[in-house]
Steps between C-alpha positions, in 0.01 A plus 500: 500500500801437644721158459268292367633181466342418136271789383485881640170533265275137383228638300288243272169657460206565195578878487760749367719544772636852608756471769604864657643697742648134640852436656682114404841470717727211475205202380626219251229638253423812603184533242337206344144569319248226287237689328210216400371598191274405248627167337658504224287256284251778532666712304404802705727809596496528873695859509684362792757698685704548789621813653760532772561883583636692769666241665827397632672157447770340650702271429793362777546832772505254796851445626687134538137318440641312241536145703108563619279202433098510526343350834377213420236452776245753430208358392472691129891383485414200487272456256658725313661266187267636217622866602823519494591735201689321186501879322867481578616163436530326189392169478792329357725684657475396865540805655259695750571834324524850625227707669332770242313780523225472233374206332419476099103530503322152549147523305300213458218307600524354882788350570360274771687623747539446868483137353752539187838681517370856546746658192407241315250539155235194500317669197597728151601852570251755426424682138672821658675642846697772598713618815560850527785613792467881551653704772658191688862515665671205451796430759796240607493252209810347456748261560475372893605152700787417257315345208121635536430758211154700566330699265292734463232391226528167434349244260273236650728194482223256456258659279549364182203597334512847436571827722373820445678886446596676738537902456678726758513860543603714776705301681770524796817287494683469831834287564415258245725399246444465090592188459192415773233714328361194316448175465360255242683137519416258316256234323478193678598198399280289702164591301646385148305209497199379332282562782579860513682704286565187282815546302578882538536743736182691644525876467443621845892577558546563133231818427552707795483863442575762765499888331640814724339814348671745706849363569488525866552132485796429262610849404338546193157432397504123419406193380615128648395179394613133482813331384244246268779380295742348749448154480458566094652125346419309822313163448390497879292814481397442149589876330709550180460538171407119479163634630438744261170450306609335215310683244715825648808292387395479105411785236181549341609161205571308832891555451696452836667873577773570727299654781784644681616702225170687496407483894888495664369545773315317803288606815283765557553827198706745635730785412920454446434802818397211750696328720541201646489497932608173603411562882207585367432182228358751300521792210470857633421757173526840677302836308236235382199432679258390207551129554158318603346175476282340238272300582381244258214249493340205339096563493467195345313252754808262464705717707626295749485171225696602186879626586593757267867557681771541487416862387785664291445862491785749274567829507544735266930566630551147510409311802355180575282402797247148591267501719352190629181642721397375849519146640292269491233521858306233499461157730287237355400155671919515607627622174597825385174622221756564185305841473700867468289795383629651197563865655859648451716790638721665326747801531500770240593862457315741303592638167608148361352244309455144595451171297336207696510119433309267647584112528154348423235567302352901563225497678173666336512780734781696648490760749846771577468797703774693637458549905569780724501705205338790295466594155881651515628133472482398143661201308403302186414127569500235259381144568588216239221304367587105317268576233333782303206636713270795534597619801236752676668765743283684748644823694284439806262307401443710209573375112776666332538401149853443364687749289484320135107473502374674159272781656335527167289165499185539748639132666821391571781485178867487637750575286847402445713793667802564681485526869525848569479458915664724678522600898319782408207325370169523677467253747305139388648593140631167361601252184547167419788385321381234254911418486595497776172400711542789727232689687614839548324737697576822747415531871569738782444475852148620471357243281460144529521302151324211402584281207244249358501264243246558278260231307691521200528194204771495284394301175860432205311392198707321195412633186551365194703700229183474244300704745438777321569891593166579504508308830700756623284826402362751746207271589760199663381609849155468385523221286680277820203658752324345322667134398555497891129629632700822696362805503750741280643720800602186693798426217772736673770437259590307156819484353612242210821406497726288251511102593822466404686822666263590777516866343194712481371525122244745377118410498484537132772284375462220280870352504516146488581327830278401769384728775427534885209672582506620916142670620475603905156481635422670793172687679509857592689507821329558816492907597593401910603206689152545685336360133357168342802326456304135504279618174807576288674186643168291387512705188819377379473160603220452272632642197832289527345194568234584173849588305674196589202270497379611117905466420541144612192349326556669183250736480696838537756397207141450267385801610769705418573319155135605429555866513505723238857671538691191600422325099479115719808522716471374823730538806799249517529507837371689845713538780338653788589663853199485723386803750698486848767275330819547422589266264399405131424129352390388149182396437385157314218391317358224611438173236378260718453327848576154626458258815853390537442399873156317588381501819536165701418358850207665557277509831131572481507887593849515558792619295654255284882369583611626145395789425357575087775719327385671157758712268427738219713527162556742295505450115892380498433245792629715746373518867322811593624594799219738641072601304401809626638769706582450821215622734232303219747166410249274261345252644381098420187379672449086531195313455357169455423378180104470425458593880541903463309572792706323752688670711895442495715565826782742386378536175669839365858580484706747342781489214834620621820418467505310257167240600202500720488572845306178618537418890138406631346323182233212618252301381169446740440130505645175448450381143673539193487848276635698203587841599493782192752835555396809334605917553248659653434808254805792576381863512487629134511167295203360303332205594580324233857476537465331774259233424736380225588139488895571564388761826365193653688187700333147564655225750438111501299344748573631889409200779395664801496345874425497835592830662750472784476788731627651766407793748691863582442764754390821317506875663741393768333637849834581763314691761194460691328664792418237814108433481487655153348320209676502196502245163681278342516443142620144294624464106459169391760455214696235258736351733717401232568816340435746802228688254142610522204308387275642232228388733502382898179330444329242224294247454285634759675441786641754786734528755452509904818638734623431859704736656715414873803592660860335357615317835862615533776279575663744780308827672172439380280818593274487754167612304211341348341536136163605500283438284194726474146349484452760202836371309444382194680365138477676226580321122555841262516358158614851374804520691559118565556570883303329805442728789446369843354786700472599834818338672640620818805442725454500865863607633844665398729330347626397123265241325518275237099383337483182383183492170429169340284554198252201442313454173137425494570158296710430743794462185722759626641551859779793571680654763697808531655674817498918504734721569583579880230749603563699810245620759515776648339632800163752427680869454862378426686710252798287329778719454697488172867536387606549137879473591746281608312309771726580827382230726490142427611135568712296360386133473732241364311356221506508136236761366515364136437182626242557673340761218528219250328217699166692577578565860584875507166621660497225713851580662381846522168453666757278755741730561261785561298262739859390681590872537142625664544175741846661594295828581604700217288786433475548150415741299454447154487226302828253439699421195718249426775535275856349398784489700492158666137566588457868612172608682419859534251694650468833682447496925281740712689737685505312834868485549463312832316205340678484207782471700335179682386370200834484309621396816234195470648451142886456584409277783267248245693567252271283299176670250243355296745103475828768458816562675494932518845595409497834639259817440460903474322722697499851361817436322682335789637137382578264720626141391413211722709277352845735618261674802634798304355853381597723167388811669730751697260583726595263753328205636141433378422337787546816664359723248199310481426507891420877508172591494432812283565593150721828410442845447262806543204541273389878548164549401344695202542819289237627347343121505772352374742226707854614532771304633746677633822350702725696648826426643567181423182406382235599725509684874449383851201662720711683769407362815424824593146674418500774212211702433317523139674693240238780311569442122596854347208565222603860474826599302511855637549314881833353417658782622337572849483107617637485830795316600570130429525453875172627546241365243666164591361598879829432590620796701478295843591225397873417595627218259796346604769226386438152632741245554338210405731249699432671816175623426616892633575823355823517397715804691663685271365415140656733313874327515364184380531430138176358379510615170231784559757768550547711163819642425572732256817602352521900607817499214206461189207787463197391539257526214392828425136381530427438853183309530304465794454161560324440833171639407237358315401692192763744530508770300635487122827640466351758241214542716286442258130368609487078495193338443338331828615190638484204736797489695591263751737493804710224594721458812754222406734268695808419466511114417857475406731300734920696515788311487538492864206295538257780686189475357308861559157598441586877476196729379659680137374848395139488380498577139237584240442201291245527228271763302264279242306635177 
């Protein structure tokens, strides 16, 4: 390609891309690629890549082009907003930016392009990617037109999620300077907010890594990545050390250290041998190419719900880096989602260790792997935990057990040893610190490591100083299996330490004092990650809640008192820290129970204004803040006294913190009762306990009246098919405190429903609800719903039912209005968009306003109505959101009526009882207020006029769609007729293909210059300058590499067979309009663009 105005090479396809034997002269972006990969909530490795080899790119070779603008009246021009490249132009900066040669990998999911900005990232990067540049001169980046700087690989300026390696080898530098090489900018300031980044910087111009393994790019073999300390101490983009993990700020007694005297230093770990290039804005560490990037994720299904950064990670010569993960993707109803998967990049270099700090709680399961790597990359890893844990490593997928596990016991014993880790350790070896709380482990490039939290219960039992030391004989582990009902090889460790100094004492002393006793209980780990996880899970959760429960009533302590070693001592005291938890709480017995809060105003079936409230005490008169563990809390049950077999609404709640968790308690019918609270009996507890008078709560006399009730749409329907049937289903519910009834019908009456169309203030649709002969209500008592069945809508348009629920006593009447429901037309397919919604209008209204008084589907069903009557053809469904009112939606691609129909708007001016303030088509805002635009695309009016959408979609390889746009963004069919290009399937016949000239069937075809003004050839073209003459300057070599770039598949420079290809052959045009105003459509050289995988 030649001159492309935005992109020399647009590729945004499903497949690993291989771009060769292709020639890039003089485009803005000479090479932009988007792999779509698998997402990256799937957690699955893609192995994408990118390849561009034996090609030529370059960058500014054009003489005195640099006052050329873009034509603005082709049709692709014109709609041509979402394409235009932002690789090179910061967003806070302003400026347009230089051209470049080779963008910074884009891997993702789609990016929604033609629609979105086409280097933009609507979704998280990818779990891995790679670009590889081999064999590939790179020429004439420099300084040009005063102020522009082009280089030759640059960061994409407006990915801030995360960009992949690049590695190089093999290359060709001609007339380019150093100080234009590279490129990385930086983070921008725009996406600190809470609906993207939140308060930090992103990492997707902080992590970039590009490694030179030959030299033949910066002179020595290499390594570059970002400057990610420069805006270390700034507020604004939220890095310093005020967002270091706090528990990274304190020793192992919680004592604040001084950080900086351990870790001086900030940014990515490097040696003292790196420097610093400021043209650059980044470090170049030359004889070092063992940098790569971890990757590593939460597996936890919270991912995208629990934050865990800012991520501190420290290296082992002193450097401290954050990393804050990708931005936040989502668009819900209007409103950014508040999600951000949990997956983080990082920059490392082999042979060093690492210690990594989360800001949140760890999630259960943690995944790191090393990418673009092999088994020669090793580094010890260590991940800080808040509490002690078992923590399970598996070296793909397989256990490893840790280093301090006593091989001599047939089940697991740890033991209390130093870490002996080292680099040279098999890989997946690993130890926990119980001081410190870190996870080490070693990895290399080969494996992928995954740490999970294991089931494990932590019980600290008080011991008296009288127990005796026969407690402490050989048979302890025995003796607690079986005071706790474990099986022996569950208890993992025992230690007893001193009370008083926290000190380790020996099992068989019998000094006075009291003692702690701590005993780990844990299940045999799982052998693979492909094992019964669940059954251990269940496992554990039974034992602690049978632990905790027989602690709390008593029962445990008289156990153990009754044993023969322990001479009538009893724990003092039981703290305990449950599986999957990482913190510890004291237990309490309970004493007693009481009614402290009785319920009051009470409906028949319906939940009672006030709510009952019960508390337990302990012996002291404490309040126990939480019975049970927390998956099996204990539980109180309510019934009516001397009427047992009456069902209570609500009856069950469960004790936690600190009282019962009553919020649907009813009584059925109107009269007056006694209600009676007991526990229902907890897992491991006798019967009897709980049947004692002081387990049990009784409340005066509860009046009970009239229910007052209300009615609520349930299993919203939005869409519908015209001529379709489809249901409707009713709640009826308290309308006093929104809640459900414990029964929808008593006394032996029922309920009939009538279901019509909402008449609409304004733009009413023009259908009809009908109502099937077979249609029918439906009362189901188990799920308190009533169905009306068999319901259709007779026309397009956005609906709103109107269903009045009558009772057959005729004592209750209600009336509820559904959501809007939109018809569609029979084979309609609504289109969707997750992001930022791009078109839109602006109504000036007050959207809380209206949300608050009821009228929010209402509006919508109007303004959707209003804009069909204006002849917009919509295609999905709309959404209102804040912002005055804002209505958005997505259009057909019809750009001649949409044209008309926002036309139609700015005339009326009026939607749904609204003045429109102004609107956005495809990202073009215009304000009807000011009869002004935002966009610098020129007049919309204009824009929206022509009648055909950008670009060149080009067919399939191997099945799968590729986009590809050359120039800028897509070609023009030459007027002229070419014949059908053969695609080359045979390797060994790239080097007897016949002339360009020829397969093109262009050796009779005389293509001349046109001047479009006077619609003739033009004389003599050669003295015109129209930018398509290439000049080279005869006083620097030429690369030593000469590569033949007007055939397709050429042959590799080593001549070496290449696998077979699609190719494809373009003729391009040149679009660009000089500085002296002649506009020519010149035919360029026809180039080789693309060989796929």
């Amino acid at each position: 390609t030649y001159k492309a105005w935005y992109y020399g090479i647009y590729i945004n396809t499903a497949r690993n891309i291989i771009i060769d034997s292709c020639s890039v002269i003089d485009g803005n972006v000479g090479i932009f690629t988007f792999v779509i990969g698998p997402p990256a909530l799937s957690h699955v490795v893609g192995n994408n890549t990118i390849t561009i080899q034996n090609s030529l790119i370059i960058g500014a070779i054009t003489p005195n082009d640099c006052d050329d603008t873009v034509d603005q009246t082709p049709i692709n021009i014109l709609y041509s907003q979402k394409a235009v490249p932002t690789v090179s132009a910061n967003s806070s900066g302003g400026s347009a930016g230089g051209r470049c040669g080779i963008v910074f990998p884009y891997m993702g999911l789609y990016n929604m392009m033609p629609s979105h900005p086409w280097t933009g990232m609507d979704s998280y990067p990818t779990i891995d990617g790679l670009m590889i540049v081999t064999n590939v001169t790179l020429a004439f980046f420099n300084f040009e037109c005063s102020s522009r700087q082009d280089f030759a690989f640059q960061v994409g300026q407006h990915n801030d999620d995360g960009q992949f390696p690049i590695t190089t080898n093999r290359l060709f530098i001609y007339n380019t300077s150093q100080t234009n090489l590279i490129n990385s900018g930086w983070p921008n300031l725009d996406v600190v907010n809470q609906a993207r980044c939140e308060d930090m910087d992103c990492d997707g111009l902080k992590k970039d890594l590009l490694i030179d393994e030959d030299g033949t790019l910066f002179g020595q073999p290499s390594s570059v990545f970002s400057d990610s300390e420069h805006f270390w101490g700034n507020q604004q983009h939220g890095v310093g050390d005020f967002r270091i993990p706090s528990v990274a700020l304190a020793d192992a007694t919680g004592q604040m250290i001084n950080i900086s005297s351990i870790y001086p230093y900030r940014g990515i770990s490097r040696d003292p041998t790196c420097a610093y290039q400021s043209s650059w804005q980044m470090y170049l560490c030359t004889n070092t190419i063992d940098y790569r990037m971890l990757i590593m994720e939460s597996m936890d299904s919270d991912t995208e719900t629990r934050r865990l950064s800012p991520v501190a990670i420290m290296s082992d010569n002193g450097y401290i880096d954050l990393i804050n993960g990708p931005k936040d993707h989502g668009w819900c109803n209007g409103f950014s989602c508040g999600t951000r998967i949990s997956t983080f990049m990082l920059l490392i270099e082999s042979q060093h260790q690492y210690l990594i700090y989360l800001s949140s709680t760890q999630p259960n399961d943690m995944r790191f792997r090393i990418i673009n790597s092999d088994a020669s990359i090793v580094n010890t890893l260590a991940l800080q935990y808040d509490s002690l844990q078992q923590i399970d490593v598996y070296a793909n997928g397989i256990y490893v057990p840790p280093i301090n596990q006593n091989m001599n016991y047939p089940y697991m014993m740890l033991m209390d040893t130093p870490n002996t880790l080292t680099l040279s350790s098999p890989v997946g070896s690993n130890f926990f610190n119980r001081t410190t709380k870190m996870a080490y482990f070693v990895i290399d490039g080969a494996t992928v490591i995954d740490l999970k939290i294991s089931p494990l219960i932590v019980l600290t039992f008080g011991l008296p100083p009288q127990t005796p030391a026969s407690f402490f004989s050989t048979n302890l582990v025995s003796n607690l299996a079986a005071l706790l009902g474990v099986p022996a090889n569950m208890i993992v460790r025992v230690n007893i330490v001193s009370a008083n100094n926290n000190t380790r004492v020996r099992r068989q002393s019998s000094n006075a004092g009291s003692y702690q006793l701590r005993v780990e209980i844990r299940s045999s780990p799982v052998q693979s990650l492909s094992g019964n996880f669940s059954a251990t899970t269940q496992l554990m959760a039974n034992l602690t809640s049978i632990i905790i429960n027989q602690y709390q009533s008593g029962e445990l302590q008289r156990a153990w008192a009754m044993c023969n070693d322990t001479n009538g001592t009893a724990p003092s005291s039981l703290t305990i820290q449950e599986p999957n938890n990482q913190t510890s709480f004291p237990l309490s017995v309970i004493a007693r129970i009481a009614l402290v809060t009785p319920p009051a105003s009470c409906r028949e079936q319906s939940p009672c204004t006030t709510q009952p409230v019960l508390l337990a005490y302990d012996s002291t008169g404490n309040v126990i803040q939480n019975l049970g563990s927390i998956q099996h809390p204990w539980q109180v049950v309510a019934s009516i006294v001397g009427q047992p077999n009456v069902t209570v609404p609500g009856a069950i709640a469960n004790y936690t913190n600190g009282q019962t968790q009553y919020s649907n308690f009813g009584l059925p019918y109107i009269g007056t009762y006694q209600v009676i609270f007991t526990f229902i009996q907890p897992n491991g507890v006798s019967i009897s306990f709980i049947t004692n008078a002081s387990m049990t709560a009784n409340s005066s006399s509860v009046t009970v009246g009239q229910a007052s009730l209300a009615v609520t749409v349930v299993e919203p329907i939005y869409v519908v098919t015209v001529n379709r049937p489809f249901n409707i289903s009713v709640r009826p519910i308290d309308s006093i405190t929104g809640g459900q009834l414990g029964q929808i019908c008593w006394n032996n009456w029922t309920w009939t429903a009538n279901v019509s169309l909402h008449t609409l203030s304004q733009s009413n649709p023009h259908g009809a609800l009908v109502i099937s002969t077979t249609s029918i209500t439906i009362v189901n008592p188990i799920a308190n719903i009533v169905q009306v069945t068999n319901l259709m809508i007779d026309h397009i348009g956005m609906y709103i039912l109107s269903i009045r629920l009558v009772s057959s006593n005729n004592q209750y009447s209600l009336h509820v209005t559904s959501n809007g429901i939109l018809a569609i037309a029979n084979g309609t397919v609504l289109q969707t968009d997750s992001g930022q919604p791009l078109t839109y209008v602006t109504l000036a209204g007050d959207y809380m306003a209206v949300n608050t008084s009821g009228m929010l589907e209402i509006t919508r069903a109007m303004i959707y109505n209003g804009l069909l009557e204006i002849g917009m053809l919509i295609s999905s469904d709309l959404v209102l959101s804040n912002g005055s009112i804002r209505a958005s939606f997505l259009t057909t691609s019809n750009p001649a009526a949409n044209s008309q129909s926002f036309s139609n708007l700015s005339s009326s001016t009026n939607l749904a009882g609204y003045s429109v303030t102004g609107y956005s088509y495809n990202g073009v805002v215009r304000s009807l207020q000011s009869n002004t635009q935002t966009s610098n695309q020129g007049s919309l009016s204009s824009t929206l006029n022509i009648g055909a959408v950008i670009g060149a979609v080009i067919g399939a390889v191997f099945g799968v769609p590729i986009i590809v746009l050359g120039t800028f963004f897509g070609y023009r069919t030459y007027k002229n007729k070419i014949k059908p290009v053969r695609l080359l399937d045979d390797p060994d016949a790239a080097n007897s293909f016949e002339p360009q000239s020829l397969r093109n069937g262009e050796s009779s075809l005389k293509i001349e210059p046109i001047d479009s003004a006077l619609n003739s050839p033009i004389q003599n073209p050669s003295t015109i300058e129209h930018g398509s003459n290439i000049i080279r300057d005869v006083s620097v070599k030429n690369p030593t590499v000469s590569l033949p770039v007007n055939r397709v598949n050429s042959p590799s420079i080593l001549n070496t067979p290449r696998a077979p290809s699609a190719a494809i052959s373009v003729t391009m045009l040149d679009f660009t309009r000089q500085a002296n105003g002649q506009h020519m459509n010149c035919k360029m050289p026809d180039v080789e663009l693309i060989k796929f995988e």
